[in-house]
N, C-alpha and C positions, 0 to 999 in steps of 0.2 A: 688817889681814888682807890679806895677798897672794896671787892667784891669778896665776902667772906674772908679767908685768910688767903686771898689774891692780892695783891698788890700793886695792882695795873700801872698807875701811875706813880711815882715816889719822890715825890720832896723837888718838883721840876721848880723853876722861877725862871722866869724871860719877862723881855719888854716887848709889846706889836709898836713902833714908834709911830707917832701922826703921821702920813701922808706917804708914809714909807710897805713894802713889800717884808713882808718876812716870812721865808720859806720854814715850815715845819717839815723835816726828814726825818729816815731813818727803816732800818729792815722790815719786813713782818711784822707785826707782835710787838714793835716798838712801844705802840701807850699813843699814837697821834690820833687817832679817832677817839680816844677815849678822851683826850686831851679837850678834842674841839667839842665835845658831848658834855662836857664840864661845862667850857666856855660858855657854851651854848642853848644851856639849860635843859638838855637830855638827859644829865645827870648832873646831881647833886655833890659838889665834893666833899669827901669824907673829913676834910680837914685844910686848911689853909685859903689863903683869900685870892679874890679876883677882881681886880679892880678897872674901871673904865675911864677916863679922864675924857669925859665928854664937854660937848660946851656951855653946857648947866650945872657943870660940877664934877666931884667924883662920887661913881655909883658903883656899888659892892654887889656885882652878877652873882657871886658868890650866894648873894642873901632873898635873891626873885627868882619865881619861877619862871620860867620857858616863855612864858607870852607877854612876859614885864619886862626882861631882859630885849626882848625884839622891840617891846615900843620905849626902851634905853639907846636903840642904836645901832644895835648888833646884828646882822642878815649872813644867811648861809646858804651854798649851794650843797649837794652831796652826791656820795661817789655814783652811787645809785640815783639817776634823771628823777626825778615827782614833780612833773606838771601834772595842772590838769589838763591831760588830753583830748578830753573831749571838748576844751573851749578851745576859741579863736586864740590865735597867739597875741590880740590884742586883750582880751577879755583876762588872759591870764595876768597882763600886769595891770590891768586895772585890781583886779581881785588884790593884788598884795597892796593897792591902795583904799583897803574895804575902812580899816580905821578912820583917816580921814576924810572918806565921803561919807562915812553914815556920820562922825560928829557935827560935817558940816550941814546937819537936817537935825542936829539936835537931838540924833539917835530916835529920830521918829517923830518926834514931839513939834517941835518947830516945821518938821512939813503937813503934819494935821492941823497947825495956826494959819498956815498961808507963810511964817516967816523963813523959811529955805532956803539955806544960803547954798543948795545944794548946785545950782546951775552953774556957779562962777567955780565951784570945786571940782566938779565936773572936767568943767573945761580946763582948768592945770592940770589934773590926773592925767588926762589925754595928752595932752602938750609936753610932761614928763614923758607919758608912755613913748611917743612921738619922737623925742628926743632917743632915748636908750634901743627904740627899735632902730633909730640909724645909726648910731655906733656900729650895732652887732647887725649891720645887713641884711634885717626882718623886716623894713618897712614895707617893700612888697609881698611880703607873706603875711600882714595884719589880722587879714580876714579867713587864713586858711585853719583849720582845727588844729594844734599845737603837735597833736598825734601825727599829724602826718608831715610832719617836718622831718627831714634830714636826721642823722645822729648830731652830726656837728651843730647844728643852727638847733636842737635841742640843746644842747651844752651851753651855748651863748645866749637862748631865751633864757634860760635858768638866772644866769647872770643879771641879764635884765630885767628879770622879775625882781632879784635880789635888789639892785640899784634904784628900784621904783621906790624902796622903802625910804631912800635915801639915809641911808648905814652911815655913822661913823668908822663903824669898823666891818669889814667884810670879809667871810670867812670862807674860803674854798675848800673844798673835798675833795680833791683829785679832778681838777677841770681837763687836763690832756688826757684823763684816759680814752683809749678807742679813740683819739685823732689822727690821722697823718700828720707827716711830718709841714704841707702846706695850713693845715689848719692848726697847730699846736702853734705855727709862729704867727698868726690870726689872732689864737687867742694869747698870746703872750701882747701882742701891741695889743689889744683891748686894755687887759690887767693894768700894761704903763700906764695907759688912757687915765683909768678907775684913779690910778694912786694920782697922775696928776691932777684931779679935781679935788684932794687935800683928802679922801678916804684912805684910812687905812686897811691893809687888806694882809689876811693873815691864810699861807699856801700849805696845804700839804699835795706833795706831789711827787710820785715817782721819776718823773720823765727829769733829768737831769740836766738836760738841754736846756729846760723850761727854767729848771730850781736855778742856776747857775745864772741865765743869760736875763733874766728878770729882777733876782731878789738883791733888795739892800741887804739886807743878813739872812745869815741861816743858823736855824735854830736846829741841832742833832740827838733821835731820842735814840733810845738803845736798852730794850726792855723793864721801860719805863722810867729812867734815868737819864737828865741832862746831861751830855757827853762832850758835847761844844754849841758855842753861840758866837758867832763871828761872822768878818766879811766872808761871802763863797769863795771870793781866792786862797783865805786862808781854812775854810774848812775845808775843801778841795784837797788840801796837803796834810790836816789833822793824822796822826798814825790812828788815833783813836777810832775817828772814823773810819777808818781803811780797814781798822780792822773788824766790825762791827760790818762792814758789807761784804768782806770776805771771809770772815767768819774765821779769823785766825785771833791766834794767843796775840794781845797787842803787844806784849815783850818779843815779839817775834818779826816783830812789823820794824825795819829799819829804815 
């Protein structure tokens, strides 16, 4: 991915595998947000492909924009919380079920016939919602305005709205940031939760705790360049990496 003659990202290639965790690391300025802005359809990349091995097929992100790529599969939370906070924290995962409840009305047409399959869509939309608010321990907060949630239990509606979409693959933005260290291991058994229902879920995260005690692989950038991809035990011991977070010569790193 090039901005001008920036070259944020550079010739990366990794696998997210099915049902698996894959931590995206690395310093500052690494290229990981630009990375998921790729994925993601916030930006376009300059070159090279993106591919999704969904259960219709494989689809080239690479090739959709931003609201094609979301109804391909793909759900993101980001570093920066955007609910909306002025609805209900119920209202907010119905909203990211807007697609299909309006098709189940025929996008209007079929509830002006009387034929509206809208009632029975409805009621799954809820019964999802229902679902992912008791995972992340909203159910008794359904009705309260999203704004006035907690920092934490923001983080984890986030989630929830994400998993309304029901994602093949699901994209984190630094979910521990601003947690304690009781809510960081909250949201880590969530994420296990996430992957063992066969989504895959793709991290970037500072908290090393998190990246480590969580992810089947980790993936390591380093201004803008794949540096390693491995199990955490073994990027843990990378000199490569070691030296990229301490900012030494890695010929120096023994």
């Amino acid at each position: 991915m090039r901005f001008g003659g920036l070259t944020a990202v550079n010739e990366v290639g990794f696998r997210a595998a099915r049902g698996e965790i894959t931590a995206v690391i690395g310093p500052n300025g690494a290229g990981k947000t630009t990375c998921f802005n790729c994925i993601t359809g916030f930006y376009r990349p300059t070159a090279g492909t993106i591919r999704l091995h969904a259960a219709t097929g494989v689809v080239e992100l690479h090739r959709l924009s931003g609201h094609r790529i979301a109804r391909a599969g793909v759900a993101r939370t980001f570093q920066n919380i955007r609910l909306f906070a002025g609805m209900t924290v119920l209202e907010n995962l119905l909203v990211a079920q807007h697609n299909t409840l309006m098709a189940a009305t025929g996008w209007g047409i079929g509830a002006v016939l009387g034929l509206s399959r809208y009632p029975r869509a409805e009621r799954a939309a809820i019964e999802r919602a229902t679902h992912w608010l008791n995972e992340t321990r909203l159910l008794a907060r359904a009705d309260d305005p999203a704004g006035a949630l907690p920092y934490g239990d923001q983080r984890r509606l986030e989630i929830a709205r994400a998993m309304c979409t029901e994602p093949a693959l699901l994209c984190l933005d630094e979910p521990a940031a601003g947690l304690n260290p009781r809510e960081s291991e909250e949201l880590s058994a969530l994420i296990r939760r996430i992957r063992d229902t066969g989504t895959s879920v793709l991290l970037i995260e500072h908290d090393m705790g998190v990246v480590m005690g969580i992810s089947d692989r980790v993936v390591v950038l380093d201004h803008g360049v794949l540096i390693a991809d491995d199990l955490p035990a073994r990027v843990r011991q990378d000199r490569a990496v070691i030296a990229a977070y301490l900012g030494e010569d890695e010929e120096a790193v023994s």
